[in-house]
N, C-alpha and C positions, 0 to 999 in steps of 0.2 A: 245342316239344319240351323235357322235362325234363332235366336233368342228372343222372346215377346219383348217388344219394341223395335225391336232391327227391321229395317227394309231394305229391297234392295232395289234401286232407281226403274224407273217404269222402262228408260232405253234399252237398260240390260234385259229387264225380264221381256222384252218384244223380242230381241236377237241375239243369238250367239255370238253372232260376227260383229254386232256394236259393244261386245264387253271386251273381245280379240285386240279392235281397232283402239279403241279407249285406254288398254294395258300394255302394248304391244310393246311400247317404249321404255316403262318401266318394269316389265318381267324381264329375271335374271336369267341371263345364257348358262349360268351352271346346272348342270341335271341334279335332282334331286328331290323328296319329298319334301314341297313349300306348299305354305298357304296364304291367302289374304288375311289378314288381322286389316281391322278399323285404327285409324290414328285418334279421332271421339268418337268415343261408344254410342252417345245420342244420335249424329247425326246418320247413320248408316251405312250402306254401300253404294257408294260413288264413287265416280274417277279421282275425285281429289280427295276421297277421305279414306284410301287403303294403300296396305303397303304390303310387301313380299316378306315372309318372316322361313326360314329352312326347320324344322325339326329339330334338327342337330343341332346346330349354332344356336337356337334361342335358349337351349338349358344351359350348355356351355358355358355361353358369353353370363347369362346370370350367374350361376357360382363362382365364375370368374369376377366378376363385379361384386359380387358380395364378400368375397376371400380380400379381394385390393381395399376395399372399404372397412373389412377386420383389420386389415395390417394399418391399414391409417389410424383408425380407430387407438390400435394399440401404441402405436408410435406416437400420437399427441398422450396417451393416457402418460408413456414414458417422459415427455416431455415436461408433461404435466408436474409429478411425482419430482423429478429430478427439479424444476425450478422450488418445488416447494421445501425440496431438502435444502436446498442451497439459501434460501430465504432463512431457513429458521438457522441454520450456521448463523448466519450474519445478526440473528438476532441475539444467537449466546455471545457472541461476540462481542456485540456493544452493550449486552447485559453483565460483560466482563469485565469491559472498560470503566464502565460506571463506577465500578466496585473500589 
């Protein structure tokens, strides 16, 4: 089922075998539940505007992506924190000097 504004190109809705012919070469040889996903949402369904997405793999790969992005996340925050301790050392330091 479409979403109010999606279309899907007048060659497909005329023939089965021009959407077969048109995907042929980008449908993946692995079996499994896939679907077309749009790459922009405005322009529709066309040859050059969809791509193969699996079921399985796209939650995956997002919590996978979102987990790598925490750990970075956390890794600059560490970086962060530790240059800042290190700054203010150096500040009691030359606040010692002075002295």
């Amino acid at each position: 089922m479409l979403a109010p504004g999606q279309h899907v190109c007048h060659r497909w809705q005329t023939s089965f075998q021009n959407f077969v012919d048109d995907l042929e070469h980008a449908t993946p040889a692995n079996p499994g539940r896939r679907y077309l996903s749009l790459k922009a949402k405005d322009l529709g369904f066309t040859p050059e505007n969809v791509e193969w997405h699996f079921h399985s793999t796209v939650k995956v790969r997002s919590r996978s992506e979102k987990a790598v992005e925490m750990a970075r996340e956390q890794a600059r925050d560490g970086r962060r924190k530790m240059i800042a301790e290190q700054y203010r050392q150096w500040e009691v330091k030359m606040a010692q000097r002075k002295k």
